[in-house]
DODREN-346642 format. One line per field, with one value per residue (C-alpha): chain; x, y negated, z; residue number from 1; residue in three letters. Coordinates in pm, 1 decimal. Each point is the difference from the previous one (the first is absolute). Layout:
// residues N
c <- [A;...] .
x <- [X;...] .
y <- [Y;...] .
z <- [Z;...] .
k <- [NUM;...] .
r <- [ALA;...] .
//
This chain:
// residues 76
c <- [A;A;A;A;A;A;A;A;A;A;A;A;A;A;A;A;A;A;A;A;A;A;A;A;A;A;A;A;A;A;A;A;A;A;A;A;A;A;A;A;A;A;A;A;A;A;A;A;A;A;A;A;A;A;A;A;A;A;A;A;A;A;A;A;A;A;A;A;A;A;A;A;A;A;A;A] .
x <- [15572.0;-335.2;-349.7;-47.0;397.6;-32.6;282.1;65.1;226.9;31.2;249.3;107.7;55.7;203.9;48.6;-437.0;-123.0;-286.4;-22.3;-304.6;-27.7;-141.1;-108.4;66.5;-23.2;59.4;300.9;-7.0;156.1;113.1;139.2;187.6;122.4;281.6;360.5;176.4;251.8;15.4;-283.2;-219.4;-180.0;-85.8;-126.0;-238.7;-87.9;-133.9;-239.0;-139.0;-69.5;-144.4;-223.5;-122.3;-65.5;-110.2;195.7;282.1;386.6;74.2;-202.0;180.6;341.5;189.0;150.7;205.4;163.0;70.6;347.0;-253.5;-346.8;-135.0;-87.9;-221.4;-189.7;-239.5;-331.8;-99.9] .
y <- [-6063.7;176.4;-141.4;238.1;-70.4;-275.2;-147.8;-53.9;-158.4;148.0;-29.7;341.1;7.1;329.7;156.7;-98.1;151.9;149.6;18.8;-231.3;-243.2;-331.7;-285.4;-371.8;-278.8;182.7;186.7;368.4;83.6;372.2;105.2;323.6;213.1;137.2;-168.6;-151.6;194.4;249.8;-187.2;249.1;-386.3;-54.6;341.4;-50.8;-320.0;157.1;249.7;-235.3;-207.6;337.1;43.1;-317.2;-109.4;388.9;34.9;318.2;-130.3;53.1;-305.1;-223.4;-133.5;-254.0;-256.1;-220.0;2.7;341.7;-92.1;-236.1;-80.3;-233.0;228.4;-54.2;333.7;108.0;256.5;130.2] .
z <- [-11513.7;6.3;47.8;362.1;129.1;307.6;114.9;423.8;224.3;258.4;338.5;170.8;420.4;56.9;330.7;84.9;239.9;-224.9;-399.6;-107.9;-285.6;70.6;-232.4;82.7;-239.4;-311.7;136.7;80.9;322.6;26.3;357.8;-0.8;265.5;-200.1;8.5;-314.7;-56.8;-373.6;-119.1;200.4;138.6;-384.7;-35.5;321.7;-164.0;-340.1;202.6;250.7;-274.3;-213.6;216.6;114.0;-403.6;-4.7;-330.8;-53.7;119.3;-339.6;-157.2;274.8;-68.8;162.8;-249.1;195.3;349.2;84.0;234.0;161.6;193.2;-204.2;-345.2;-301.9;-108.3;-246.5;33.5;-373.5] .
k <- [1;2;3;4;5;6;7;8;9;10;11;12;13;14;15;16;17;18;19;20;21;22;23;24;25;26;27;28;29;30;31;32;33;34;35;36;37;38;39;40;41;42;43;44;45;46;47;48;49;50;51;52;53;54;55;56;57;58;59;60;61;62;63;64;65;66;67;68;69;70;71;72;73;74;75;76] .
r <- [UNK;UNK;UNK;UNK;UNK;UNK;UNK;UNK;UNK;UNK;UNK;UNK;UNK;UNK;UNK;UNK;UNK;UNK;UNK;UNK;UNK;UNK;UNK;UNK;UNK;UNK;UNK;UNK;UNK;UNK;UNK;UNK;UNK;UNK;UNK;UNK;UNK;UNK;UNK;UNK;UNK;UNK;UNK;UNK;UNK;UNK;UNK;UNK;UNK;UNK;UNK;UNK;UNK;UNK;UNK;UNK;UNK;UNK;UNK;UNK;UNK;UNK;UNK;UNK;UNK;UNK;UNK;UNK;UNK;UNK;UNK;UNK;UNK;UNK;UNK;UNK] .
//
């Protein structure tokens, strides 16, 4: 793992009624608008959290969870 790659947890609310990231106790919450379905949620997921970390999508990846809400991703 590299020196600059953090590690999140972070718990995903589809179906929001607006696309925000919030931080509570160490946890990222990311609310998107977008459904679950085709992994088009996960790919909402990696730009709302692009842009709040104001890093490319391609230095975020999500490591574990991507069937679920509760995932594990890293920022490089």
């Amino acid at each position: 793992m590299k020196d600059s790659q953090k590690i999140f947890n972070i718990r995903v609310t589809p179906h929001a009624k607006q696309n925000k990231v919030v931080e509570n106790d160490g946890i990222l919450r990311v609310y998107t608008t977008v459904a679950p379905e085709n992994g088009h949620a996960n790919n909402a997921v990696v730009e709302l959290l692009a842009e709040y970390f104001d890093v490319p999508k391609s230095r975020i990846t999500i490591l574990k969870g991507l069937t679920g809400r509760n995932k594990v991703v890293t920022v490089d």
